[in-house]
C-alpha positions as CSV (number, residue, x, y, z in Angstrom):
1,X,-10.3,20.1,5.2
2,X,-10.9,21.0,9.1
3,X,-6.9,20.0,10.8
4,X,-8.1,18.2,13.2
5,X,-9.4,15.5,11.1
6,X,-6.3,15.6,9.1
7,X,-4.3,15.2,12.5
8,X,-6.8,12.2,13.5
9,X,-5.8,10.5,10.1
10,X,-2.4,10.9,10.9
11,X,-2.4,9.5,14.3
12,X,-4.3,6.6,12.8
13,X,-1.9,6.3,10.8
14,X,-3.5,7.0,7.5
15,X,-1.2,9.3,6.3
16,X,2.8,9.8,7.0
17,X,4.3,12.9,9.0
18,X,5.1,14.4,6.0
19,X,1.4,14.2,4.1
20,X,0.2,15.8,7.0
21,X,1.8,18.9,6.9
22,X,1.8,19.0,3.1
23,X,-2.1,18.7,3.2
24,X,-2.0,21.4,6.7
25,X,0.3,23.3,4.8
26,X,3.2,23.8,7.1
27,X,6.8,22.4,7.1
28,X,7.2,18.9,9.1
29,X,9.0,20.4,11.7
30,X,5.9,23.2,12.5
31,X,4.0,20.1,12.5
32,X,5.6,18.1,15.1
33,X,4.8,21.3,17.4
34,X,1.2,21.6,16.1
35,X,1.0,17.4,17.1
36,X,2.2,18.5,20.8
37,X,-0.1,21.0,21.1
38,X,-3.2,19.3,20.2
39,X,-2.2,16.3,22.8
40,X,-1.7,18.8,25.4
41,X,-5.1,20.6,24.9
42,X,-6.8,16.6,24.9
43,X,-5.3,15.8,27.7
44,X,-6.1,19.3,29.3
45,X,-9.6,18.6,28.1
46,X,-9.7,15.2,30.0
47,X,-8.9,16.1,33.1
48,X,-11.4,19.3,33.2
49,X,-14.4,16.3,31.6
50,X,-12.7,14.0,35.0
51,X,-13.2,16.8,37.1
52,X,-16.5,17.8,36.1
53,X,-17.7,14.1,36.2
54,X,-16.2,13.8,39.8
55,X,-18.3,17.5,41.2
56,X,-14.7,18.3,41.9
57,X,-14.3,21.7,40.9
């Protein structure tokens, strides 16, 4: 199953903390890490899609 779907149910709330990282296989803690990553790398993505969409460069 592709993680990022699995981390989409998860923020949805479809499944608990701890059913995400069983079905990621990683401990909850590692996952709570994994969570901060991906928010950082959306919100990275954002702002360069802002930029882009602004001709600021």
């Amino acid at each position: 199953m592709d993680k990022r779907k699995v981390i989409e149910a998860y923020r949805r709330g479809f499944l608990t903390l701890q059913e995400c990282a069983q079905i990621l296989g990683v401990e909850k803690t590692q996952i709570i890490d994994i969570l901060d990553h991906a928010a950082t790398e959306m919100q990275r993505s954002q702002h360069e899609d802002h930029r882009h969409a602004t001709g600021n460069l």
